[in-house]
N, C-alpha and C positions, 0 to 999 in steps of 0.2 A: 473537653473538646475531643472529637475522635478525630484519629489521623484512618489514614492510608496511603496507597503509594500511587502515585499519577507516572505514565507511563511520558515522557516528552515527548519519546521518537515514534509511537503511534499516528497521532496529527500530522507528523510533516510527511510520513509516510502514505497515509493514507492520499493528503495533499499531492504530493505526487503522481501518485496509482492514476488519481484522478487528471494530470493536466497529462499524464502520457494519454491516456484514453481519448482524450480531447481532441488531440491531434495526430491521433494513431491514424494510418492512412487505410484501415482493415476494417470496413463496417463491420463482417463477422466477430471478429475480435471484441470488437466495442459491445456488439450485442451478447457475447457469453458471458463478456465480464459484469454486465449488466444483472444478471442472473445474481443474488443476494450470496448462493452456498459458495459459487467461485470468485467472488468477487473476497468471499472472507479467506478462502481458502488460498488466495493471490496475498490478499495483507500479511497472514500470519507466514508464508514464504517466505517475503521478501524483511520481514520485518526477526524472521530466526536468521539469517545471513547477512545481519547488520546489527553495531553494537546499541544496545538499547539504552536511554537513559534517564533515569527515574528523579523523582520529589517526593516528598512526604508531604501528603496534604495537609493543613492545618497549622504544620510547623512552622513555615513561612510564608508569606505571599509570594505569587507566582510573577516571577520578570514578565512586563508587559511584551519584550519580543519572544519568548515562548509560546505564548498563542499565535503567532504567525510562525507561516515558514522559517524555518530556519537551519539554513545549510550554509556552511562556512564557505566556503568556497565552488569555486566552477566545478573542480575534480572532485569533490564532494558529490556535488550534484548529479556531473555524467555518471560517476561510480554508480549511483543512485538508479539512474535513468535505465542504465543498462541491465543492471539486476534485476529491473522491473521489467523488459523489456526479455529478459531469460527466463525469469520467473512466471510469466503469462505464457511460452512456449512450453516450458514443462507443465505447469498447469493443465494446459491446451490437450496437451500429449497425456498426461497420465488421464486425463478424462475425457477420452474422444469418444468412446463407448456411451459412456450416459450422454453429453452431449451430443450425439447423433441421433438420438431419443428426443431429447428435450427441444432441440431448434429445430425450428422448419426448414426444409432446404431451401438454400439459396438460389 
């Protein structure tokens, strides 16, 4: 059987990215990140400024709440919120140039 490493906090991450989007009150915002390169380039951000935590595939079956969200706690999750919430400003900022190009104006 082959192993490898499964990343856990990518998903809940990603999860996230996604419900701030959601409810982000900034349709410009929602439409850059919509965009596939900044949308990766927001994961991997926020996901180097948070401790990451892995599995070995194969080695064991995966806890059924691992595929869901999972954040221990509220201050978890704000933590969470806000670095997404930073994370998409710097983003935003380090690439206002290309994105000035690539979206239409508003």
């Amino acid at each position: 059987m082959s192993h490898g490493l499964i990343n856990l906090t990518l998903p809940v991450v990603v999860q996230e990215i996604e419900h701030v989007l959601e409810v982000y009150p900034e349709d410009s915002h929602r439409l850059a990140f919509s965009i596939h390169e900044l949308r990766q380039k927001l994961i991997a951000h926020v996901l180097s400024h948070v401790p990451n935590r892995y599995t070995v595939e194969g080695a064991q079956e995966l806890p059924s709440h691992s595929k869901t969200r999972r954040i221990a706690t509220l201050q978890e999750r704000l933590r969470l919120e806000t670095l997404i919430h930073g994370s998409m400003l710097h983003i935003l900022r380090e690439n206002a140039d290309w994105l000035s190009h690539r979206l239409p104006q508003l």
